[in-house]
N, C-alpha and C positions, 0 to 999 in steps of 0.2 A: 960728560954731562948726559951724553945721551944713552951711555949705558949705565947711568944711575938711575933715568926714565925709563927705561927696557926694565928692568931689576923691578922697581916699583910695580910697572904695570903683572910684571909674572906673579910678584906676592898677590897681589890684587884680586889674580885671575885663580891662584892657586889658592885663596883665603876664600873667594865666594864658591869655590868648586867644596870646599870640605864643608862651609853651611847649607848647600843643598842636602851632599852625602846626609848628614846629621838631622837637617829635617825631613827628608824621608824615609831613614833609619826610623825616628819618630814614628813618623804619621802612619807608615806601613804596617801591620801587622806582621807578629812572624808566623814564617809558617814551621809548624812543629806537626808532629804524628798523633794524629787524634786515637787515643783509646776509649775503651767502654767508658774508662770513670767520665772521662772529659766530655761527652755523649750524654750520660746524665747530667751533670752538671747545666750543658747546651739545652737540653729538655729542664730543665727549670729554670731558665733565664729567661726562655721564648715567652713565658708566665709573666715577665716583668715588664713597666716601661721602656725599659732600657733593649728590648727587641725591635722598637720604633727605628733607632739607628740603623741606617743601609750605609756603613765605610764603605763598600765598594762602588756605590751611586754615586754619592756627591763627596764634596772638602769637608762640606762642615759635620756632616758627618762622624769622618775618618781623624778630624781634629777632638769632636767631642769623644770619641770613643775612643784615640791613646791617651786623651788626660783621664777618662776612664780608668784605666789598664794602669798606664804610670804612675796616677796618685792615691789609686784604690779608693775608688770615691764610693763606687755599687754602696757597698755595705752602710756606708756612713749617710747617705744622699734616702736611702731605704727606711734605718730607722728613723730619720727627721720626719719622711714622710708618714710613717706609722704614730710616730707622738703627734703630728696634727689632727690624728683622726681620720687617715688613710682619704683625704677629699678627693672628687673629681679632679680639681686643678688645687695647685699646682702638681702632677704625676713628681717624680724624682727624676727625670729626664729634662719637665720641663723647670727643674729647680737647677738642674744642670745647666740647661741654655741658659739660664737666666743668668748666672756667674759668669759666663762665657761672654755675655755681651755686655756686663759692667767693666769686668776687664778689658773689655776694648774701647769701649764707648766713655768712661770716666778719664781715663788718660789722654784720649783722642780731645775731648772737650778743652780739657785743661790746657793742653799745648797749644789748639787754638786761641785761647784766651789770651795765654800769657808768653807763645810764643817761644820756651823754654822748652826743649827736648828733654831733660832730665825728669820732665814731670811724668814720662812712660812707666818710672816705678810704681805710679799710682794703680797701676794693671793689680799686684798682687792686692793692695786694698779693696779695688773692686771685687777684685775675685770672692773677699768673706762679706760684702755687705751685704747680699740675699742670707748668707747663714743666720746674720745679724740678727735680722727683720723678722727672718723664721722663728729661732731661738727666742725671739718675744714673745710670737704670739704661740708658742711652747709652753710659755712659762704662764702666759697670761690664760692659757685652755686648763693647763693643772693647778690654777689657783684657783679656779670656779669648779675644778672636782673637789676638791677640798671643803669649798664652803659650806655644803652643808653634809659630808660623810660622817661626822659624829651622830649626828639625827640617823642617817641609813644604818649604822650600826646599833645603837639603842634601838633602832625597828626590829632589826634582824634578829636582835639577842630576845626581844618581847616575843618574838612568832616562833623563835626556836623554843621558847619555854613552854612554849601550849603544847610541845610534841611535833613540829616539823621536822623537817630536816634543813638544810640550810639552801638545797635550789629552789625547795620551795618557797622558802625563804623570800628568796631573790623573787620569782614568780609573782607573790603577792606585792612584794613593793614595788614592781613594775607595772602591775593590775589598778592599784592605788592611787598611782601618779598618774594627776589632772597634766601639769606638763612636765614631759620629762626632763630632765638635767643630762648635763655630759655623763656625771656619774652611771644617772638610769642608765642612760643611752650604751654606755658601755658592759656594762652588768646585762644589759639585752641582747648584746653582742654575745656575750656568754652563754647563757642558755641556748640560742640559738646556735652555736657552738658544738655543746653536748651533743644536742638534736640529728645537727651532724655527723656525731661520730667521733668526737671528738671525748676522751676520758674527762671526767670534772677537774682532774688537777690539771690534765693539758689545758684546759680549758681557761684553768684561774690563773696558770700561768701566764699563758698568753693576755690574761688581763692587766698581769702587773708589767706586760712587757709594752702595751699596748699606750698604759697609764703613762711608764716612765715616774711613777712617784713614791717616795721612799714609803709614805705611811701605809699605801694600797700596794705596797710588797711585803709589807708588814703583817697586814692584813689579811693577804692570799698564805703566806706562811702559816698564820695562828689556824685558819683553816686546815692547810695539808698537814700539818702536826696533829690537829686534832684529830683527823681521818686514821691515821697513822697509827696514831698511842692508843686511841678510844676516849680520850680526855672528856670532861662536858666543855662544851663550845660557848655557852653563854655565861659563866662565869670570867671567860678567857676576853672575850667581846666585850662585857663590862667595865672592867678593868682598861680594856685598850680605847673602851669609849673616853674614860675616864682622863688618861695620860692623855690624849688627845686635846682634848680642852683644858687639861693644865697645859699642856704648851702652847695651845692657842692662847692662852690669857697671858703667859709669861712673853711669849712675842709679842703681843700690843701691849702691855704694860714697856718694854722695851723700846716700840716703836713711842710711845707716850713722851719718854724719857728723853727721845732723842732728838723730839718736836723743838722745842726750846733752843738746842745749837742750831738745827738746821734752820730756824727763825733769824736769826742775828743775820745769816748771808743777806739775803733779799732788804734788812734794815738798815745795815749799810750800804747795801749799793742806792734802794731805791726810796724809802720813808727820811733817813738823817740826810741827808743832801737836799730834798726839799725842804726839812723843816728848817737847815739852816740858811738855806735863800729866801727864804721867807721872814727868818728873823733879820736878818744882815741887809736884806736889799731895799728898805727905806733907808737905813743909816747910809751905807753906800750912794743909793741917790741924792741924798743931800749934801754929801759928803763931795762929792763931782760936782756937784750943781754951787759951790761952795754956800752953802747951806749953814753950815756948822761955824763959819766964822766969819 
C-alpha cells in the first residue's frame, strides 16, 4: 500500500514537473540569431501597438505576447483595427487584452455560479466575443459607407465630365460636404495620402483595403483600369452607379419578401397566445367557478 502511495506521489510530482517545462517552453521566447531581415522586420513592429508589450518586465506581458507568436494574431488583430477606422481606442493590443480577459473572467464567473469545473471551456468562447462585438460594429461602419456612395459616384462622374480629373474630383466633393460621412472621411484620407507621397493607386488602394467592401474595390479597380487603358472614366462610373442601385432595390425588395416569414415568429410567440387567453379566459372562469352548469 505504501509503495502504491510512493508511486502516485512520483507521477504526481513528475506530471506537474513536465506542465511547468511546457508552460515555460510557452511563455519563454526563443532565442534564435537575429539577422538583417529580422532587424527590419523589428524596425516596423516598434511602429505598432503591439511595441507596448515588455515580455521581459512583467507575465502578463510574456503571456499576451506568446498567444501573439503562437496563434498569429498581429496580422489579423491589425486589419480589424484598420476596418474600424484605425480609432484611438481600441489600439489592437488593447483588442488583444480585451480577449485575454474574457477568456479568463467568463469561465471564472461561470464556475463561481454554478460550481462546475467543466465550465473552463467557456475560456475559448470568451476568447472570440470581442472579435464578436468588433465584427458588428465592422459591419455596421461599412453599411453607412454604402449609404449614400451611389450619390458620391453620380457626383464624381458629373465633375469628371466638365473636364476634371478624378482627385480633383474627390477634392470637390470633399469642399461641398456640409458634414462629412465615413465615405468623405475616407476619400480625405486619400488625398491626403497622395500629398504624402504616396502614388494615386497606392493611394486608392489603400482605400479599398482601408473600406474592406466589395463595392469600393470595385470602384478603386474601375479607377486603376481606367488610368491604365486610357478608358473615359464617367461612362464606366455610370454604369457602376447604375448596377449599384439595381442591387440596392433587388436587396430590399428581398428583404420586403422576407418581412412576412420573419413576422409569424414574434405572432406566435407573442400576439396568438394573448389573443387566445383573452378569448378562452372568461369561458374558463365560469367554467371553474361552475358557471356553465
Amino acid at each position: 500500500m505504501k509503495t502504491y502511495s510512493l508511486s502516485l506521489y512520483v507521477l504526481a510530482f513528475l506530471g506537474a514537473y513536465f506542465v511547468y517545462i511546457a508552460v515555460r517552453n510557452f511563455l519563454l521566447p526563443k532565442e534564435e540569431k537575429e539577422t538583417i531581415a529580422d532587424i527590419e522586420v523589428r524596425q516596423i513592429k516598434s511602429t505598432s501597438s503591439f511595441a507596448r508589450l515588455r515580455p521581459q518586465e512583467n507575465l502578463r506581458d510574456r503571456f499576451a505576447m506568446a498567444l501573439l507568436n503562437k496563434l498569429k494574431l498581429q496580422q489579423p488583430l491589425e486589419e480589424m483595427w484598420l476596418l474600424l477606422g484605425s480609432p484611438a481606442k481600441p489600439q489592437p493590443v488593447d483588442i488583444l487584452f480585451s480577449k485575454i480577459n474574457w477568456a479568463i473572467f467568463l469561465p471564472l464567473l461561470v464556475i463561481v455560479l454554478t460550481k462546475n469545473p467543466l465550465f473552463i471551456l467557456l475560456a475559448i468562447i470568451g476568447f472570440y466575443i470581442p472579435d464578436m462585438q468588433l465584427k458588428a460594429q465592422i459591419q455596421k461602419r461599412q453599411q453607412d459607407m454604402l449609404g449614400n456612395f451611389a450619390t458620391t459616384v453620380d457626383l464624381m462622374a458629373l465633375i469628371i465630365e466638365s473636364g476634371l480629373d478624378y482627385m480633383t474630383a474627390f477634392e470637390r466633393i470633399i469642399k461641398i460636404a456640409k458634414n462629412k460621412t465615413l465615405l468623405e472621411v475616407e476619400i480625405e484620407k486619400t488625398l491626403n495620402e497622395t500629398k504624402l507621397g504616396y502614388s494615386r493607386r497606392e493611394a486608392l488602394e489603400r482605400l479599398a483595403q482601408r473600406t474592406g467592401v466589395q463595392d469600393i474595390r470595385s470602384f478603386v479597380g474601375l479607377i486603376v483600369q481606367s488610368d491604365e487603358l486610357g478608358t473615359s472614366l464617367v461612362e464606366l462610373l455610370r454604369n457602376f452607379s447604375t448596377d449599384l442601385r439595381f442591387r440596392r432595390l433587388n436587396k430590399a425588395e428581398k428583404l420586403a419578401a422576407q418581412a412576412s416569414t420573419k413576422m409569424l415568429i414574434p405572432m406566435f410567440i407573442f400576439i396568438f397566445p394573448v389573443v387566445f387567453i383573452l378569448m378562452l379566459a372568461p369561458m374558463l372562469g365560469d367554467l371553474l367557478s361552475g358557471g356553465l352548469f
